[in-house]
N, C-alpha and C positions, 0 to 999 in steps of 0.2 A: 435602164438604170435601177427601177425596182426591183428586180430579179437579180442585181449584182449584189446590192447590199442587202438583200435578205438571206443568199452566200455568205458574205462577210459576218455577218452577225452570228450566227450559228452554231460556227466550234466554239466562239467565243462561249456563249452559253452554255454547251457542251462541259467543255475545260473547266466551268465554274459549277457545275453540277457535280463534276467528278473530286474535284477540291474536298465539297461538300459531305461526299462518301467517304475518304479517305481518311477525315478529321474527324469524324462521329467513332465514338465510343462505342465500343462493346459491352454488355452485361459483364462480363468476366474482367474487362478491365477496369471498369466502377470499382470490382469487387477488390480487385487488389491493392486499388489505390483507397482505400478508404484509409482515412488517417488513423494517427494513434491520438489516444485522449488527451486533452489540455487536463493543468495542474486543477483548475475548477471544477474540472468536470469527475471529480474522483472523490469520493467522499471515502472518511475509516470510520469503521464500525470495531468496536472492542472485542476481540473473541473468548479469550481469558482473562483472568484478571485472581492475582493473591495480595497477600501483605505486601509485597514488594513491588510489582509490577504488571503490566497487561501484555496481553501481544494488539497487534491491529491488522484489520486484514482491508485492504483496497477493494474498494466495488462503485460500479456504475448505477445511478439513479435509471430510471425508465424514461423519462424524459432525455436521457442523453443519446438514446436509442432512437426516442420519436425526432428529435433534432438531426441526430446525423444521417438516419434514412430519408429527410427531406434537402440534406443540406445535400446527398451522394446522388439520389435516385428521383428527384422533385416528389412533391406532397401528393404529384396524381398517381402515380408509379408506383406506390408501394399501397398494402393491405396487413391487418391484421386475423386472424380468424382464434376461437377458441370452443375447444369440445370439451367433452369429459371421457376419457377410455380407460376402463376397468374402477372407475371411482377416482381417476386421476387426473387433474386439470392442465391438457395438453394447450399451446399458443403456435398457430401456425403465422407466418411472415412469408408473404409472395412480394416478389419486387418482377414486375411487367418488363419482359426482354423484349423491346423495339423490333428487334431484327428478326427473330422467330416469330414474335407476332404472337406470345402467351407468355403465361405464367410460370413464373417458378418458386418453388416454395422448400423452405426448413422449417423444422420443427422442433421444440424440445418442451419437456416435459415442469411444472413449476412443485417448491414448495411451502407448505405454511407458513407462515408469520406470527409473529408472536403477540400482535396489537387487533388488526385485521384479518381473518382468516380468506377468506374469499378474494378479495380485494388483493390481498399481499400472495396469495396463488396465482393471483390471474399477472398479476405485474413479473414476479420471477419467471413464470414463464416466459413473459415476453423477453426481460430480458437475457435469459438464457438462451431463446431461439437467436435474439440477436451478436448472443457470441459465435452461434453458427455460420451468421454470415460474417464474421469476423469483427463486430462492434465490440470492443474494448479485451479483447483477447488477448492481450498483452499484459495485462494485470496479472495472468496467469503467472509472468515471469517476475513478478514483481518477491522483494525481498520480506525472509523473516526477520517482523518488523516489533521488538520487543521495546517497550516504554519503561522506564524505572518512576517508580511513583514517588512522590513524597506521604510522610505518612497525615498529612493534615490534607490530602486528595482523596483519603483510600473511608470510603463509609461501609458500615455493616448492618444489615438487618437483623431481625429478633435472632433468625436460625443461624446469625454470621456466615453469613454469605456477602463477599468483598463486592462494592461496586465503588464509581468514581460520577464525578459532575463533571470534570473535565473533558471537554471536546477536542480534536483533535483536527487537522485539516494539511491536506500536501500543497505547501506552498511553490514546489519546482519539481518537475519527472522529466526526465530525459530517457531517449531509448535510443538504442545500436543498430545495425545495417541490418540485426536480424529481427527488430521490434521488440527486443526485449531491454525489460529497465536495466537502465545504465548508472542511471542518479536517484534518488529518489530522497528528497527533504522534510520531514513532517516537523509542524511547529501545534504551540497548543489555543486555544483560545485566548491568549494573551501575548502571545505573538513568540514566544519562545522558542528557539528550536529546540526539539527533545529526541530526532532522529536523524542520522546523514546518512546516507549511502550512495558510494564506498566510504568505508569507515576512511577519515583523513590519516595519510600517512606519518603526517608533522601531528608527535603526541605534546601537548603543553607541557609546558615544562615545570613543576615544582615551585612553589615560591618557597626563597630559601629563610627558613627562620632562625632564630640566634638558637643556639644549639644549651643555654642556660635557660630556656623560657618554655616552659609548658603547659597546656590546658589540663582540665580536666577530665576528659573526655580523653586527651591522651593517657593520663594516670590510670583509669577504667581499662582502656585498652590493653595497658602496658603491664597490668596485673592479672589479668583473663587472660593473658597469653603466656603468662609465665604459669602460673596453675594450670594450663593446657599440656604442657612441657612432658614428657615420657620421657626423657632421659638429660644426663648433668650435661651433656653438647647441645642441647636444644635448651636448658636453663641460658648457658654461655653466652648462645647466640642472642637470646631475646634482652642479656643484659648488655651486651654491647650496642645493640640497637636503639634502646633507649639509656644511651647517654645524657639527657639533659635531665633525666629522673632517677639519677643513682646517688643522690643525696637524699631523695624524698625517704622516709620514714618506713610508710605503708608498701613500697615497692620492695624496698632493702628487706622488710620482716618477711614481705611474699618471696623472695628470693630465696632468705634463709631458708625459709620452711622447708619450698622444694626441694635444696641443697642437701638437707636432712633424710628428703623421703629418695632422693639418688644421689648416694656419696661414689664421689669419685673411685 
C-alpha cells in the first residue's frame, strides 16, 4: 500500500512543478510589460520661456526609476553601477535574468545640472540608462506643449531675462496601443487647466455682446488696425467690423485720415 501511494502522489507533484515553469516570467517579458507612467509620476520642467509664453517638456524624476525597477524586477534583482569614461559620467543598470543565471546590463551616458553638478550627472545618467530599458520612454511621444503666460506670471532679471514662479504639473496622460501620448492635461499650481491635448474639437463659443456697447480696449484695437490698413478695402473691412464704434470720435478721425492717405 506504501509503494501505491507514493505512485499516486508523484505526477501530481510533477504536473505542479511544470504549472510552475510555465507561469514564470522571462527577462524579456518584465521588459515589455513594464508600464507607462502615472500622471504623478511626470513632473514639467520650463524649456523656453518670452513675454508671452513658455514651452514645457515632461520628464521622469530618478526615483521613478528606483520604484519601477523594484516594483518590475524586485529590489534584489536589480543594480546600479557608475564610471567616468573620457571625463564623462556613464550609469550602468543590470537587472539579474533568473533563467540564464547572470547579469544583464544598459548604459547610457548623464548631463550636468545647473544646481548640482555631480549629483545631477550621476542622477541623469541613471535615468537615461533607464530609458534604455524602456522606464518612461513614452515621454518621448509626448506633445509640443506651449503655455500662454499672463503678464503679472512673467518676471525679469537686471539683464531681462524672462522667468515665471508659476509651477506647472500633469494632472491626466493617457497613451495608445502603441505607448504613445494620446491625452495629455497640464493645469498650474492653482489648479487651472492651461493645456489639453488633443486640442477640443467643440471651440467655445463667443459671448454675444450688444453690438452699441464698447470697451476700451476695444477702441485701442479698433484704431491700431485701422492705421495698420495698406489699402481703402482693408480701411472698409476694419470699418465694418467694428460697427458698434462708428460713432466714436477718435475712430471716425483715424478712419478719415487713412481715407485720405488711400483714396478710393
Amino acid at each position: 500500500m506504501a509503494e501505491r501511494k507514493a505512485k499516486t502522489e508523484a505526477p501530481a507533484q510533477e504536473v505542479q512543478e511544470t504549472k510552475v515553469e510555465e507561469v514564470k516570467e522571462t527577462l524579456s517579458d518584465k521588459v515589455v510589460n513594464i508600464r507607462t507612467l502615472k500622471a504623478n509620476e511626470i513632473e514639467c520642467r520650463i524649456g523656453t520661456i518670452n513675454e508671452k509664453g513658455c514651452t514645457l517638456l515632461l520628464y521622469k524624476d530618478a526615483r521613478v526609476d528606483m520604484r519601477l525597477l523594484d516594483e518590475v524586477f524586485g529590489p534584489m534583482n536589480w543594480k546600479r553601477d557608475h564610471e567616468v569614461v573620457n571625463g564623462n559620467l556613464f550609469c550602468t543598470i543590470s537587472i539579474y535574468d533568473e533563467r540564464k543565471k547572470e547579469w544583464v546590463s544598459k548604459q547610457d551616458v548623464g548631463t550636468e545640472s545647473n544646481t548640482e553638478k555631480e549629483k545631477g550627472q550621476a542622477s541623469d545618467a541613471f535615468k537615461r540608462a533607464g530609458f534604455n530599458w524602456g522606464i518612461g520612454r513614452e515621454l518621448y511621444s509626448s506633445p509640443f506643449i506651449w503655455i500662454t503666460l499672463e503678464s503679472s506670471e512673467i518676471t525679469r532679471n537686471n539683464s531681462g531675462r524672462c522667468s515665471t514662479y508659476t509651477k506647472f504639473s500633469v494632472s491626466e496622460i493617457e497613451y495608445d496601443e502603441n505607448r504613445e501620448v494620446s491625452k495629455c492635461i497640464v493645469v498650474d499650481d492653482k489648479g487651472k487647466e492651461r493645456f489639453h491635448f488633443p486640442t477640443s474639437k467643440k471651440k467655445q463659443q463667443p459671448q454675444q455682446q450688444n453690438p452699441n456697447v464698447f470697451t476700451g480696449k476695444q477702441l485701442k484695437e479698433a484704431i491700431a488696425e485701422v492705421n495698420a490698413c495698406q489699402s481703402r478695402y482693408e480701411i472698409n473691412e476694419v470699418w465694418k467690423k467694428y460697427s458698434a464704434i462708428q460713432q466714436n470720435m477718435e475712430f471716425r478721425n483715424a478712419t478719415m485720415e487713412m481715407c485720405k492717405k488711400y483714396p478710393e
